[in-house]
C-alpha positions as CSV (number, residue, x, y, z in Angstrom):
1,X,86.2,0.2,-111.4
2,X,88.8,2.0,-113.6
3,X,91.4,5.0,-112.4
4,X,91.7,7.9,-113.8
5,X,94.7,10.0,-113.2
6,X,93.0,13.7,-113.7
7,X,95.0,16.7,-112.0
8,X,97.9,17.2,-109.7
9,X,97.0,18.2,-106.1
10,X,97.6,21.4,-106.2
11,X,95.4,22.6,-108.9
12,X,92.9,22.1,-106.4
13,X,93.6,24.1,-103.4
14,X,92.0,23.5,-100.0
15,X,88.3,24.8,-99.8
16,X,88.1,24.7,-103.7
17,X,86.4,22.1,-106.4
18,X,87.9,21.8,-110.3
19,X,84.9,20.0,-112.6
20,X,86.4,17.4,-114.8
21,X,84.9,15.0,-117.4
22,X,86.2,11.4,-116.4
23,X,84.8,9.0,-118.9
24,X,81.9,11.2,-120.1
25,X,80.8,12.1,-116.9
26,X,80.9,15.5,-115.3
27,X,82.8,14.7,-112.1
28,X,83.1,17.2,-109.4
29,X,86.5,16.8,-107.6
30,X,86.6,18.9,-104.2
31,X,89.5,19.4,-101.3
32,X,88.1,19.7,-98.2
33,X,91.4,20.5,-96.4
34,X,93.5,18.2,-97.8
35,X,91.3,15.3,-98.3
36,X,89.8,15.2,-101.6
37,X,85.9,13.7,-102.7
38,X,84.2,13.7,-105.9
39,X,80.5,13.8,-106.8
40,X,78.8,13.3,-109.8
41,X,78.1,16.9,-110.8
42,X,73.9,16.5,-110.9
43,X,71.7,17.6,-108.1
44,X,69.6,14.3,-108.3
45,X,66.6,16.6,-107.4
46,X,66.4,18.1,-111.5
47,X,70.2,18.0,-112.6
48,X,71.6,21.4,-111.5
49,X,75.2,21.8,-111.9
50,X,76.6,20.8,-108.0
51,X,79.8,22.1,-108.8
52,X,78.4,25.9,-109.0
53,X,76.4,25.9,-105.7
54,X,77.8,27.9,-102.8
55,X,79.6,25.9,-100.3
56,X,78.7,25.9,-96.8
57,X,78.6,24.9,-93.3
58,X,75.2,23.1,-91.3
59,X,72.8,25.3,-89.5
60,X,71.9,22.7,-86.4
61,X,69.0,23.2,-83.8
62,X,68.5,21.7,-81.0
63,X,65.3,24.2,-79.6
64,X,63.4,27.2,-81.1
65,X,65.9,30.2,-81.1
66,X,69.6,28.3,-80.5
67,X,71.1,27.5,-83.0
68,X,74.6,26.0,-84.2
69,X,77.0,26.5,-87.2
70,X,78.9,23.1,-88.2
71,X,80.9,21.6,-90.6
72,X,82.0,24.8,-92.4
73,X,82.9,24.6,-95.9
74,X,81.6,20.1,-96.0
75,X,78.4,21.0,-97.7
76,X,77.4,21.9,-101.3
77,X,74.3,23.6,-102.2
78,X,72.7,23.6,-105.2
79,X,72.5,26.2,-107.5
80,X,68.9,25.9,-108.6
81,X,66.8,24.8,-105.7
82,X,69.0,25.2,-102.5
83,X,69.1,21.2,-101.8
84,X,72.1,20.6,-99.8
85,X,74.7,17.3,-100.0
86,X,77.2,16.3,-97.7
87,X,80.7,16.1,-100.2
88,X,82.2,13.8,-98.3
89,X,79.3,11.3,-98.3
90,X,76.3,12.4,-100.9
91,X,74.3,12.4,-98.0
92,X,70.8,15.1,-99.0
93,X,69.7,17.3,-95.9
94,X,66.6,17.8,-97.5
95,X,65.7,14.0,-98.2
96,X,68.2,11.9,-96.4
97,X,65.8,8.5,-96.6
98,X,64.9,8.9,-100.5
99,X,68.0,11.4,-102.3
100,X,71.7,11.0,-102.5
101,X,74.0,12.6,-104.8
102,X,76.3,10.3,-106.7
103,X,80.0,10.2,-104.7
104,X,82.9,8.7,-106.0
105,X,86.0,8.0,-103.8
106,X,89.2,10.0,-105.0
107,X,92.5,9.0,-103.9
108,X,95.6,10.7,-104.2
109,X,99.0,9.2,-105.7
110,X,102.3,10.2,-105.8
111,X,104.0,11.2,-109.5
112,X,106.3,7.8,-108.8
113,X,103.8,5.4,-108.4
114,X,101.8,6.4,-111.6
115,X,104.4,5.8,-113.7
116,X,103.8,2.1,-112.6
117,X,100.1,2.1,-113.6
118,X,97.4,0.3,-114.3
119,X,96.1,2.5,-116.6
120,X,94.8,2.7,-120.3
121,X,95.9,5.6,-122.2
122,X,97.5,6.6,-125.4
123,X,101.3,7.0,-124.2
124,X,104.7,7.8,-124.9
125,X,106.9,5.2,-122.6
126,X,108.7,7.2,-119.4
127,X,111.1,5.6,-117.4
128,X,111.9,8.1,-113.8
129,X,116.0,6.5,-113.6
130,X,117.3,9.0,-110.5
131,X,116.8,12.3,-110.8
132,X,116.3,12.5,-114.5
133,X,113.3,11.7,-116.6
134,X,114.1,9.7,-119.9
135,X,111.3,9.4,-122.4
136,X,111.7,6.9,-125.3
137,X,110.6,7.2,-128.9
């Protein structure tokens, strides 16, 4: 499995998502506070776009008429048909034996240790000496 370095953190503020295309595949990156999780951006149900559905919390039950609000903001519903994925996991609500969404794990790096690699990309060499960056030609 290959890295790819695709946005600093704070493009992607807590309780937001930021789609990206990471090896021609629409990747859904989103920061669940702090932490960050990505998922292939296709409701495996019929391919609607995960990244547009409304984000929300799990409506739990344990008898007729009580009932419990959970997890605010950990689950993504999809746009077209209202199936709901866990974003830190994939997990479906509405199939959990048969359906999973696609989840990829997402780390975060600091600027310093990139500049290390491993990583495949047309570049210009940088070199981070103290508090100056020095790019060579």
């Amino acid at each position: 499995m290959s890295r790819h370095v695709v946005a600093p953190t704070r493009e992607i503020p807590p309780g937001s998502r930021k789609l990206f295309t990471i090896k021609g595949r629409p990747i859904a990156i989103f920061n669940l506070n702090g932490d960050f999780y990505g998922m292939f951006n296709r409701c495996p149900h019929q391919g609607g776009s995960l990244c547009e559905g409304a984000v929300t919390g799990l409506v739990e039950s344990t008898s007729a008429g009580h009932y419990s609000y959970s997890r605010r903001g950990e689950i993504i519903r999809c746009p077209w048909h209202g199936w709901e994925f866990d974003i830190r996991t994939g997990k479906s609500y509405c199939s959990p034996d048969k359906v999973k969404a696609r989840s990829y794990p997402v780390e975060t790096a600091h600027g310093a240790e990139l500049v290390e690699g491993p990583y495949v990309a047309e570049t210009v060499p940088v070199h981070v000496e103290e508090d100056y960056i020095v790019v060579e030609m």
